[in-house]
N, CA, C and O atoms as CSV, one atom per row, in Angstrom:
chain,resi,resn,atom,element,x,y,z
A,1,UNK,N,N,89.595,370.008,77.550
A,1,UNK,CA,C,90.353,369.148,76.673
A,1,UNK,C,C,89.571,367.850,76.506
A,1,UNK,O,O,89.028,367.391,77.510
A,2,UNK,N,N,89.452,367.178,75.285
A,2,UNK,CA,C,89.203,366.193,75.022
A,2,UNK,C,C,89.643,364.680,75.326
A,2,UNK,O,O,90.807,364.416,75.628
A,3,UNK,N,N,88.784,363.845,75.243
A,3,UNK,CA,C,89.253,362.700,75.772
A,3,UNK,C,C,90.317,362.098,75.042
A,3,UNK,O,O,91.171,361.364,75.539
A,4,UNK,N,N,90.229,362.461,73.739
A,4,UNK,CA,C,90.764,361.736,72.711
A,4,UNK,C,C,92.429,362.566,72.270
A,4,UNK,O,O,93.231,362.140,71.439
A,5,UNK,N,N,92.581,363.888,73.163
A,5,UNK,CA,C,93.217,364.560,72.688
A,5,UNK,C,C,94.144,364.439,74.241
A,5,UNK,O,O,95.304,364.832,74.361
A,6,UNK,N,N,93.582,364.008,74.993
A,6,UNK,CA,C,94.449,363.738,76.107
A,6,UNK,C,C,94.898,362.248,76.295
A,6,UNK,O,O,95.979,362.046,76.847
A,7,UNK,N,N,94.070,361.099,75.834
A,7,UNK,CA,C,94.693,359.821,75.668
A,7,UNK,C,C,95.386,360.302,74.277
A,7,UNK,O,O,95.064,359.351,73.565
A,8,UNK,N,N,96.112,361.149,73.460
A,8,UNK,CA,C,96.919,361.352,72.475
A,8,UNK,C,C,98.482,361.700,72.755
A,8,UNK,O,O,99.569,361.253,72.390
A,9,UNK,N,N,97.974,362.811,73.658
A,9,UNK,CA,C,99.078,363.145,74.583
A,9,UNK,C,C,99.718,362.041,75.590
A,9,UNK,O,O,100.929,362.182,75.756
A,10,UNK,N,N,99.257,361.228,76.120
A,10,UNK,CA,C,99.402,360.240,77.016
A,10,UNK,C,C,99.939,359.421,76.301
A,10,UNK,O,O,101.070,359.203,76.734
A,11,UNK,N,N,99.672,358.720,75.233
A,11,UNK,CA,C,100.413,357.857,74.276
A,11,UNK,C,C,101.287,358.262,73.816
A,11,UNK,O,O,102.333,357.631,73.969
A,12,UNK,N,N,101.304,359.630,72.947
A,12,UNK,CA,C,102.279,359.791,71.849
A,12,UNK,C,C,103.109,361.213,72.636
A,12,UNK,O,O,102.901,362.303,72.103
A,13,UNK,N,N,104.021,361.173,73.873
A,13,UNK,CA,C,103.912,362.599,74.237
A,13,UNK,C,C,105.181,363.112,73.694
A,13,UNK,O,O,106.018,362.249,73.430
A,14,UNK,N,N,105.525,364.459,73.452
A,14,UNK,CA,C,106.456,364.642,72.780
A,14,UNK,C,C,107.658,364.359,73.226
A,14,UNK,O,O,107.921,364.420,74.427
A,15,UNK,N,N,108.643,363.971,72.199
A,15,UNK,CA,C,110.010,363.590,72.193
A,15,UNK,C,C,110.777,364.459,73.014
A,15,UNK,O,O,111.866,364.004,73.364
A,16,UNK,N,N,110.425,365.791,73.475
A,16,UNK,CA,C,111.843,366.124,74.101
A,16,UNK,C,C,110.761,367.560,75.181
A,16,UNK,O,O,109.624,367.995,74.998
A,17,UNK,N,N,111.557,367.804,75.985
A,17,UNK,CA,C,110.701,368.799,77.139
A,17,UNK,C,C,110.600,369.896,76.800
A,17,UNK,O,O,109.583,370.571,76.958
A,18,UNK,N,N,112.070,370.433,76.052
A,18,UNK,CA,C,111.706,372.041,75.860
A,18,UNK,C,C,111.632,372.003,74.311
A,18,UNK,O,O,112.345,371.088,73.897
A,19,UNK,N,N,110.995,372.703,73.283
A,19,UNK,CA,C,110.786,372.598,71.799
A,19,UNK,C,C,112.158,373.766,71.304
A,19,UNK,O,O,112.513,374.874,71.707
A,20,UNK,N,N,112.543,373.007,70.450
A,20,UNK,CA,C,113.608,373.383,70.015
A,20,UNK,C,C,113.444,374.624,69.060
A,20,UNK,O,O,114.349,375.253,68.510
A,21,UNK,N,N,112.169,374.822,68.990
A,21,UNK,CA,C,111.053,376.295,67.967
A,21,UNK,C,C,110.829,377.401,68.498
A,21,UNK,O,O,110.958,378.552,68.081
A,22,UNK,N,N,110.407,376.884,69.666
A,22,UNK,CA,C,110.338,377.989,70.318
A,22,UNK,C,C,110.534,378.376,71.715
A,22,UNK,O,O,110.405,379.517,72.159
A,23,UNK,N,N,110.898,377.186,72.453
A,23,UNK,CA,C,111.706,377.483,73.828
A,23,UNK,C,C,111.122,376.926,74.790
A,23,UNK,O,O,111.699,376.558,75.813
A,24,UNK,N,N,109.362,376.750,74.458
A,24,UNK,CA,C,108.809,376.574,75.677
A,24,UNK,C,C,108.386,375.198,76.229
A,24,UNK,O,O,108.717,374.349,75.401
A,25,UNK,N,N,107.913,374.759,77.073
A,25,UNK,CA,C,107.694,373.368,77.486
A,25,UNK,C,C,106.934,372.605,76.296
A,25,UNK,O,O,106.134,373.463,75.922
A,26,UNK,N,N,106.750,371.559,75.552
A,26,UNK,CA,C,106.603,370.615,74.729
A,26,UNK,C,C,105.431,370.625,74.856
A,26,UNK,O,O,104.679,370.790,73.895
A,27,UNK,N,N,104.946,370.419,76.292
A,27,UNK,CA,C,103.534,369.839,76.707
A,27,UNK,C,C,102.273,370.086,75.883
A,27,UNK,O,O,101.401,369.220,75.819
A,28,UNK,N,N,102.160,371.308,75.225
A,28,UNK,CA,C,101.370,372.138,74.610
A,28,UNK,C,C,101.287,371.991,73.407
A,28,UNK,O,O,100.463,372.572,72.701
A,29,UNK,N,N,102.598,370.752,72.802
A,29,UNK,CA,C,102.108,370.756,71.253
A,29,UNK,C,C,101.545,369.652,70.735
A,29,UNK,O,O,101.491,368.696,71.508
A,30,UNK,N,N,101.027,369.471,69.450
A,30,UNK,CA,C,100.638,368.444,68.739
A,30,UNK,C,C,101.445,367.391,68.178
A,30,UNK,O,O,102.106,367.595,67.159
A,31,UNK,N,N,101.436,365.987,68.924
A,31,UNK,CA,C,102.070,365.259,68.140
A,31,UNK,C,C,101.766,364.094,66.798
A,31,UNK,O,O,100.690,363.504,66.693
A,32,UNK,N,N,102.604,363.959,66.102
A,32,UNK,CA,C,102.138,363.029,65.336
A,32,UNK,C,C,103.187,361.870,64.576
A,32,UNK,O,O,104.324,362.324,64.444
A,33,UNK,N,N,103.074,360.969,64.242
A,33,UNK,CA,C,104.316,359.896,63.785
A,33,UNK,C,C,104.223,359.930,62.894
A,33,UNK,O,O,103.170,359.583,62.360
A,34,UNK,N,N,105.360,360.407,62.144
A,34,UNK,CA,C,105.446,360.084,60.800
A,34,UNK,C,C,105.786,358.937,60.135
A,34,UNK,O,O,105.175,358.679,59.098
A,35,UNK,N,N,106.696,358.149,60.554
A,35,UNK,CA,C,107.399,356.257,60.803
A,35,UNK,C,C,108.143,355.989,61.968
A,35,UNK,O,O,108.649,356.704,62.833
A,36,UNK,N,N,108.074,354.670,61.751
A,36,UNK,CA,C,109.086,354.199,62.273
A,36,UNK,C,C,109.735,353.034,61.487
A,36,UNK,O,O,109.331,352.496,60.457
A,37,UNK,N,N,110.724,352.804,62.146
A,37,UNK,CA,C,111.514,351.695,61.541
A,37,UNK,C,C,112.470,351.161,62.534
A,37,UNK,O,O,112.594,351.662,63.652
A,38,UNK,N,N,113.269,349.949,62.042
A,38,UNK,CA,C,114.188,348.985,62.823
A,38,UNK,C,C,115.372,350.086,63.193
A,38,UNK,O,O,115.492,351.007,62.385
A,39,UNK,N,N,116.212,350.077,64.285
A,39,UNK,CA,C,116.992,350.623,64.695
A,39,UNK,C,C,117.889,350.792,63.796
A,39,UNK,O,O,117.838,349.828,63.032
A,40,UNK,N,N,118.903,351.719,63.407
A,40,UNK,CA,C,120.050,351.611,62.731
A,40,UNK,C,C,121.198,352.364,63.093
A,40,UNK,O,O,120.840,353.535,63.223
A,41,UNK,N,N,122.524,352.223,63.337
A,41,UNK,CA,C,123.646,353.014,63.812
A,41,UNK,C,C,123.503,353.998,63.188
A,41,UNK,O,O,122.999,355.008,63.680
A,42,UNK,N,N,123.948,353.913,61.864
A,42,UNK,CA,C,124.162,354.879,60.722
A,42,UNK,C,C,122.697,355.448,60.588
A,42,UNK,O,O,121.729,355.372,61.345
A,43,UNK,N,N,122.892,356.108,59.228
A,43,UNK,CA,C,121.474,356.900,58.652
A,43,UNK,C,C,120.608,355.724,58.149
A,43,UNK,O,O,121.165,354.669,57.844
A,44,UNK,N,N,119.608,355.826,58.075
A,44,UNK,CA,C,118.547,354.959,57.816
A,44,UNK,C,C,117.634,355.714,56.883
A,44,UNK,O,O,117.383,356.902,56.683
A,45,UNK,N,N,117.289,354.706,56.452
A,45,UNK,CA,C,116.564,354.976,54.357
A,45,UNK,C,C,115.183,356.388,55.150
A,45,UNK,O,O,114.684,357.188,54.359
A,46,UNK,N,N,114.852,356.435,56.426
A,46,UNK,CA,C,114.146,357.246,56.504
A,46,UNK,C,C,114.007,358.701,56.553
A,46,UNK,O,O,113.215,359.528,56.104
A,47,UNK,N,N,115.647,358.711,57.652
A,47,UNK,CA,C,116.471,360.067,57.859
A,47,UNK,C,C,117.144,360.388,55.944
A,47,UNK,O,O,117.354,361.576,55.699
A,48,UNK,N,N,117.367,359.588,55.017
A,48,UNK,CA,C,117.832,359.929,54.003
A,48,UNK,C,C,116.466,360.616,53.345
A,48,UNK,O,O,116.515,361.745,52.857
A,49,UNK,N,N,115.328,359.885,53.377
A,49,UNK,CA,C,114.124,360.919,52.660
A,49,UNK,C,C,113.745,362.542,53.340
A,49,UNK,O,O,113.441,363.614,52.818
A,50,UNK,N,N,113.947,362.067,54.816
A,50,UNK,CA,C,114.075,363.154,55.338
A,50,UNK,C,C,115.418,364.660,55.245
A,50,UNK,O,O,115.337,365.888,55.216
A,51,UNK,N,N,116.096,364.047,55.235
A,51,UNK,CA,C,117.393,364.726,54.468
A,51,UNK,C,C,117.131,365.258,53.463
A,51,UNK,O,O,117.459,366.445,53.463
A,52,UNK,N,N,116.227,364.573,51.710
A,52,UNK,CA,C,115.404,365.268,50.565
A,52,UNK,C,C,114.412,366.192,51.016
A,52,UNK,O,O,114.119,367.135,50.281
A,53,UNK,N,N,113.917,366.066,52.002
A,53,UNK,CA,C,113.049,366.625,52.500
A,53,UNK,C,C,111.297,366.052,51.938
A,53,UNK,O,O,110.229,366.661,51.870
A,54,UNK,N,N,111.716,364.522,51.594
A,54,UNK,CA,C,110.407,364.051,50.722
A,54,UNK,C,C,109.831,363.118,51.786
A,54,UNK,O,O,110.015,361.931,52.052
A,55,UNK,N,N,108.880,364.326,52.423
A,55,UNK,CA,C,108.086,363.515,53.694
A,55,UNK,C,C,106.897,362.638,52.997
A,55,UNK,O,O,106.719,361.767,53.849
A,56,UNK,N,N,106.129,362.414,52.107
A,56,UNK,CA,C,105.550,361.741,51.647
A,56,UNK,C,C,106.181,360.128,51.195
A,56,UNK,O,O,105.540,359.088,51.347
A,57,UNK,N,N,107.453,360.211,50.666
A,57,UNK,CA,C,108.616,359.061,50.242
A,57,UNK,C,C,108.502,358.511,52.106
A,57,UNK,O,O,108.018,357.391,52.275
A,58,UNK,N,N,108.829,359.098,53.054
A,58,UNK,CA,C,109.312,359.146,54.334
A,58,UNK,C,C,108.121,358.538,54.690
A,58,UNK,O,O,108.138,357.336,54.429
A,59,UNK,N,N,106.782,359.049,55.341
A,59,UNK,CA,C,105.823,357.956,56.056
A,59,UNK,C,C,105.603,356.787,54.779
A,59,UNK,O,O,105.736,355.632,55.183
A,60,UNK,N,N,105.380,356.884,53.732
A,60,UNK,CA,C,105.337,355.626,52.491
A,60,UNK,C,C,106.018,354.344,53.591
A,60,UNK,O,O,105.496,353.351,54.097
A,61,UNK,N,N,107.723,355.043,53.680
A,61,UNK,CA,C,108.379,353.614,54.767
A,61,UNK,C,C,107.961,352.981,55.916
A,61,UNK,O,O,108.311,351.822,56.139
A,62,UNK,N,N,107.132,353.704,56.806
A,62,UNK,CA,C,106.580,353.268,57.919
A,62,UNK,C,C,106.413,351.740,57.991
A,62,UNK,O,O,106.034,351.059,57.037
A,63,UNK,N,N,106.719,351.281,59.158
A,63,UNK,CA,C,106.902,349.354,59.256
A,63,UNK,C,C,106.292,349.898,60.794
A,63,UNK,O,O,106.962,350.502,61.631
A,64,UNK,N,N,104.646,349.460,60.937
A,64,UNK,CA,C,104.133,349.791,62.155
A,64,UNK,C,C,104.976,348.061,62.566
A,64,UNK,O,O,105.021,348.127,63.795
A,65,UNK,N,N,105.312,347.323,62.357
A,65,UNK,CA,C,105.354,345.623,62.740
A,65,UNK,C,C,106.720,345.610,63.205
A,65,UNK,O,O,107.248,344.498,63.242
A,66,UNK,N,N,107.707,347.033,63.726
A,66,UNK,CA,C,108.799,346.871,63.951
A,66,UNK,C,C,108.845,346.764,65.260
A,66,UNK,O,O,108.524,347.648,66.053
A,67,UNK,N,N,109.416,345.217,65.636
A,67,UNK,CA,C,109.543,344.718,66.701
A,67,UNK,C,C,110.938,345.005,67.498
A,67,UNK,O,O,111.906,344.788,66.769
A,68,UNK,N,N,111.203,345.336,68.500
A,68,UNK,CA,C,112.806,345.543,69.177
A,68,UNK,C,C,112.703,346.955,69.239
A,68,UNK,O,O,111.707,347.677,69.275
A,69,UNK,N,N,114.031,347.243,69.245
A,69,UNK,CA,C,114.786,349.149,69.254
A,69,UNK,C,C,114.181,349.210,67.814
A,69,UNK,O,O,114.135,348.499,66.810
A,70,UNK,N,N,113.685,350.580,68.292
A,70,UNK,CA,C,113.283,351.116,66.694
A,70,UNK,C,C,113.567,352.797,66.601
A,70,UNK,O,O,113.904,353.369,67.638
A,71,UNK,N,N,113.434,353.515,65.431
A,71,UNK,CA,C,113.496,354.602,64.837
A,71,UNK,C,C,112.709,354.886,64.864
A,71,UNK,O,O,111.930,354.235,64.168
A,72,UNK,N,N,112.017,356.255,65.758
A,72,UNK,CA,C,110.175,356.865,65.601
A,72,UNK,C,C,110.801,358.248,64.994
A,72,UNK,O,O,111.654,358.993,65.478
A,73,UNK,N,N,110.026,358.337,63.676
A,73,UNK,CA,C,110.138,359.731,63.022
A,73,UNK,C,C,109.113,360.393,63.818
A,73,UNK,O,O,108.140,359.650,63.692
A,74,UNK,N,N,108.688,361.626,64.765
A,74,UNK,CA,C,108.096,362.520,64.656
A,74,UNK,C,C,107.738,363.589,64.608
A,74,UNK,O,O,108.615,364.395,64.922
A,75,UNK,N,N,105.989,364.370,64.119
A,75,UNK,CA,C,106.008,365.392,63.639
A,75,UNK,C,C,105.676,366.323,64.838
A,75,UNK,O,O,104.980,365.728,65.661
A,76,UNK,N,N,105.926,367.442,65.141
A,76,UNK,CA,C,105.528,367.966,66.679
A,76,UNK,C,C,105.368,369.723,65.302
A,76,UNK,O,O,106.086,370.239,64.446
A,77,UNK,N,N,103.748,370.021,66.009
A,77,UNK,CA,C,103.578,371.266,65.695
A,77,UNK,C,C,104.324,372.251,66.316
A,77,UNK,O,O,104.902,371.895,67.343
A,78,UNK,N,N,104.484,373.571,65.907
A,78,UNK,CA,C,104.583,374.785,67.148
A,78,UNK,C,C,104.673,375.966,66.320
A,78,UNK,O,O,105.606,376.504,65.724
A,79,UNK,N,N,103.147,376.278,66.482
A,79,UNK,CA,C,102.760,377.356,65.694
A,79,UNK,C,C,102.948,377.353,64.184
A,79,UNK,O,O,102.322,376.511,63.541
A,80,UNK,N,N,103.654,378.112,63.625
A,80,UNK,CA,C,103.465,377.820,61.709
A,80,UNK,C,C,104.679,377.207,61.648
A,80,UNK,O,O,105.051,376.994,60.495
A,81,UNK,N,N,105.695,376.720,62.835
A,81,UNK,CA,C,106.545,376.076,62.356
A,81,UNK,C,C,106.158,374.154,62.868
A,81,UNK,O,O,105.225,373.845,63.610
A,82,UNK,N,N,107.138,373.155,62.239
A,82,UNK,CA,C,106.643,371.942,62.533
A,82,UNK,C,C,108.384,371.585,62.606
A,82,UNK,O,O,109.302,372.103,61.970
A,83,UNK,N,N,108.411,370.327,63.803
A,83,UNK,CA,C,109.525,370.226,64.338
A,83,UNK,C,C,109.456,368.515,63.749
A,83,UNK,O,O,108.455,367.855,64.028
A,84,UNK,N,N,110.329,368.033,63.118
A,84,UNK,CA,C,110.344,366.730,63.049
A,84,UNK,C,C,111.365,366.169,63.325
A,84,UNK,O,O,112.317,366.241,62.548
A,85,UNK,N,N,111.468,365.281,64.800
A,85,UNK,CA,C,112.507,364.793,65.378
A,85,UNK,C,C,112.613,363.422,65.504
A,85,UNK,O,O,111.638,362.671,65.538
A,86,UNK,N,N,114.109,362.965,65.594
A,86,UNK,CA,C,114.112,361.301,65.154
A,86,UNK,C,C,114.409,360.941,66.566
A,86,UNK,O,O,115.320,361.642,67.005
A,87,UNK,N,N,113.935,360.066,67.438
A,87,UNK,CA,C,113.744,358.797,68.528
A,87,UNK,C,C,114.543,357.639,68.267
A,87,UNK,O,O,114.277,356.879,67.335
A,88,UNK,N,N,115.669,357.437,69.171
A,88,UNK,CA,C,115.677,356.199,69.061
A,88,UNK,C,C,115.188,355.880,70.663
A,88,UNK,O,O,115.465,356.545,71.661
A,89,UNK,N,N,114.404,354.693,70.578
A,89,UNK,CA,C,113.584,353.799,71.366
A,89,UNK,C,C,114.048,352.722,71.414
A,89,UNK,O,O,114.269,352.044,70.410
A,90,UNK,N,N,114.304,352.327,72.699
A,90,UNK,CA,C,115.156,351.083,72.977
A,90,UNK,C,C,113.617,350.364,73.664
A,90,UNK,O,O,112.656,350.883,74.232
A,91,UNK,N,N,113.994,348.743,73.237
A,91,UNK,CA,C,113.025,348.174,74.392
A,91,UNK,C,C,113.127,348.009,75.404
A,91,UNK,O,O,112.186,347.938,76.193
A,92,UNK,N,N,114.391,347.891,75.698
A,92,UNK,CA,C,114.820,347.175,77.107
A,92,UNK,C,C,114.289,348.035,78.525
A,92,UNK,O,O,113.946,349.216,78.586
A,93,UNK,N,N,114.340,347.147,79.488
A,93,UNK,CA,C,113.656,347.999,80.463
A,93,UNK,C,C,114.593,349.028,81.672
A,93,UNK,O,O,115.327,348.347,82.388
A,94,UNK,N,N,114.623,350.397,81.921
A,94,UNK,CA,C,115.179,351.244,82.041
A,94,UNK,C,C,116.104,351.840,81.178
A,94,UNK,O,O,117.136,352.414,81.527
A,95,UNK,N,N,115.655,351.668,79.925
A,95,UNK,CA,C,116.386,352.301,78.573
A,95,UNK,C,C,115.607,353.317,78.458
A,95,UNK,O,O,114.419,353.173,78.168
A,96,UNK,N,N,116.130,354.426,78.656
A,96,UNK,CA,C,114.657,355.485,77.581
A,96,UNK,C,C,115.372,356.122,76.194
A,96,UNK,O,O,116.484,356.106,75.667
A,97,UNK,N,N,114.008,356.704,75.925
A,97,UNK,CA,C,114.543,357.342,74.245
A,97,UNK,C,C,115.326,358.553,74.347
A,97,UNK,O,O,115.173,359.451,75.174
A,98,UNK,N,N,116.156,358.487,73.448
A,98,UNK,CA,C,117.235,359.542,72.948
A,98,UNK,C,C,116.754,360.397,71.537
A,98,UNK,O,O,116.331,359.755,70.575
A,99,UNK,N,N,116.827,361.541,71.497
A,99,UNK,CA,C,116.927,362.427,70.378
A,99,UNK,C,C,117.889,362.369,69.687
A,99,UNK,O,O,118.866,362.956,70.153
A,100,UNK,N,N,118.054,361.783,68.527
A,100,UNK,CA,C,118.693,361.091,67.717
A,100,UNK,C,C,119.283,362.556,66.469
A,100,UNK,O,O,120.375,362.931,66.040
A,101,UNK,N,N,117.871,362.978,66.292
A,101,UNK,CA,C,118.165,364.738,65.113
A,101,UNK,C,C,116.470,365.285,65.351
A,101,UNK,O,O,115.474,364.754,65.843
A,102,UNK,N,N,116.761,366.650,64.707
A,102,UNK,CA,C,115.701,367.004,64.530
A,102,UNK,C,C,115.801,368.178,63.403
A,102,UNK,O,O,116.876,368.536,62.922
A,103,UNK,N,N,114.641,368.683,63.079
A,103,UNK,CA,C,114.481,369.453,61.627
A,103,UNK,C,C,113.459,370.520,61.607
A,103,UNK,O,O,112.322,370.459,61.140
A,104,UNK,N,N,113.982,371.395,62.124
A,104,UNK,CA,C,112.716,372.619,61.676
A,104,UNK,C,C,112.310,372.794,60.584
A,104,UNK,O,O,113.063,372.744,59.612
A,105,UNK,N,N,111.217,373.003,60.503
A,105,UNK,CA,C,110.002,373.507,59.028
A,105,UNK,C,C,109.588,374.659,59.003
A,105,UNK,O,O,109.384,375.119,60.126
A,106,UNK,N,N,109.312,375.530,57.908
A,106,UNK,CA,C,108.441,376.757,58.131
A,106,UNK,C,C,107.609,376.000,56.326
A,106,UNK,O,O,107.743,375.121,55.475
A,107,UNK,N,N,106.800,377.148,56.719
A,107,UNK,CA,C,106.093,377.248,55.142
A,107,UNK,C,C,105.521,375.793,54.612
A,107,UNK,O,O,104.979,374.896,55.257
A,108,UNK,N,N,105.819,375.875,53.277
A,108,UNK,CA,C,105.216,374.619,52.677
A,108,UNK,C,C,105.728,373.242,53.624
A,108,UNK,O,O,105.174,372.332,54.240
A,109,UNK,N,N,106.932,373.627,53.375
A,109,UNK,CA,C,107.335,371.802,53.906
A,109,UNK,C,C,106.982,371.374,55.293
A,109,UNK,O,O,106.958,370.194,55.643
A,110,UNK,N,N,106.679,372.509,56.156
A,110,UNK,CA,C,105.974,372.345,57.530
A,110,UNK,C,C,104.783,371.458,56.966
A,110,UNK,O,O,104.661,370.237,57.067
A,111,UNK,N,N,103.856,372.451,56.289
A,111,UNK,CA,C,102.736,371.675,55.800
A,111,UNK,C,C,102.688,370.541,55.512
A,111,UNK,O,O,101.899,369.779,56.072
A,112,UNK,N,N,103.625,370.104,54.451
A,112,UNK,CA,C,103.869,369.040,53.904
A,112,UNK,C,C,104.237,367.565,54.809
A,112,UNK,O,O,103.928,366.438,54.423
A,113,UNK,N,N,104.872,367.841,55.924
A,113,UNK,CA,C,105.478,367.076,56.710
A,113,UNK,C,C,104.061,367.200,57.830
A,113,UNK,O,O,103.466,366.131,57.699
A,114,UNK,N,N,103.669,367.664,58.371
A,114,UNK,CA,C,101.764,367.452,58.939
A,114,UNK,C,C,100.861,366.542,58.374
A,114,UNK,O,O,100.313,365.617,58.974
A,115,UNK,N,N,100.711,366.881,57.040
A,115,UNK,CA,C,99.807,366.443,56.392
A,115,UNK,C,C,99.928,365.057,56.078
A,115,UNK,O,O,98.959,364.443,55.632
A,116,UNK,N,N,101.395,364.328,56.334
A,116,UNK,CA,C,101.703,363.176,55.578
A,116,UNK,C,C,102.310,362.407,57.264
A,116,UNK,O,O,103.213,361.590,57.081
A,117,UNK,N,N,101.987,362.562,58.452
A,117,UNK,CA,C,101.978,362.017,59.811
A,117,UNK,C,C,100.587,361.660,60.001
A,117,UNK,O,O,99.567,362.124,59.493
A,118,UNK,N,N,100.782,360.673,60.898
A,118,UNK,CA,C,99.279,360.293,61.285
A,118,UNK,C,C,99.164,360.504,62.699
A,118,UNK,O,O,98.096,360.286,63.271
């Protein structure tokens, strides 16, 4: 494994332990962020593009400068399907993140939702 692919994992590791695709431990997949944004109770303008399913409209919103609790959209591979699950991330200290939703992909919009995460 790569250096760059293990400080990836170390930074960005996936949102939840077991993958909701296919059953097995997380550890093994690819992650990637699609946005984030300021915390919100309700739905937030990001989960609504995501809801269209217009992941391109969706990272467009990304606010890397969001300071406090925030909203991390991300994209987690697993195999030809792509899992995109919403984070909320608290700052505070002994807060951890909660799985907020998530969205299976097959086919194009898998693609589509990869291609438009960084």
């Amino acid at each position: 494994m790569g250096i760059r692919k293990l400080l990836s994992r170390w930074l960005h590791p996936p949102p939840f332990d077991v993958c909701p695709a296919c059953g097995s431990t997380a550890l093994g997949h690819d992650v990637r962020i699609l946005a984030r944004e300021r915390f919100s109770s309700g739905p937030s303008g990001i989960e609504a593009q995501l809801a269209r399913r217009d992941f391109a409209r969706a990272a467009a919103l990304d606010d890397r400068r969001t300071l406090g609790d925030q909203l991390v959209h991300q994209v987690v591979r697993c195999g030809q399907k792509v899992v995109v699950v919403t984070c909320e991330e608290p700052i505070g200290l002994g807060l951890d993140s909660r799985v907020r939703g998530s969205l299976v992909l097959e086919g194009e919009e898998a693609s589509a939702a990869w291609a438009n995460a960084r």
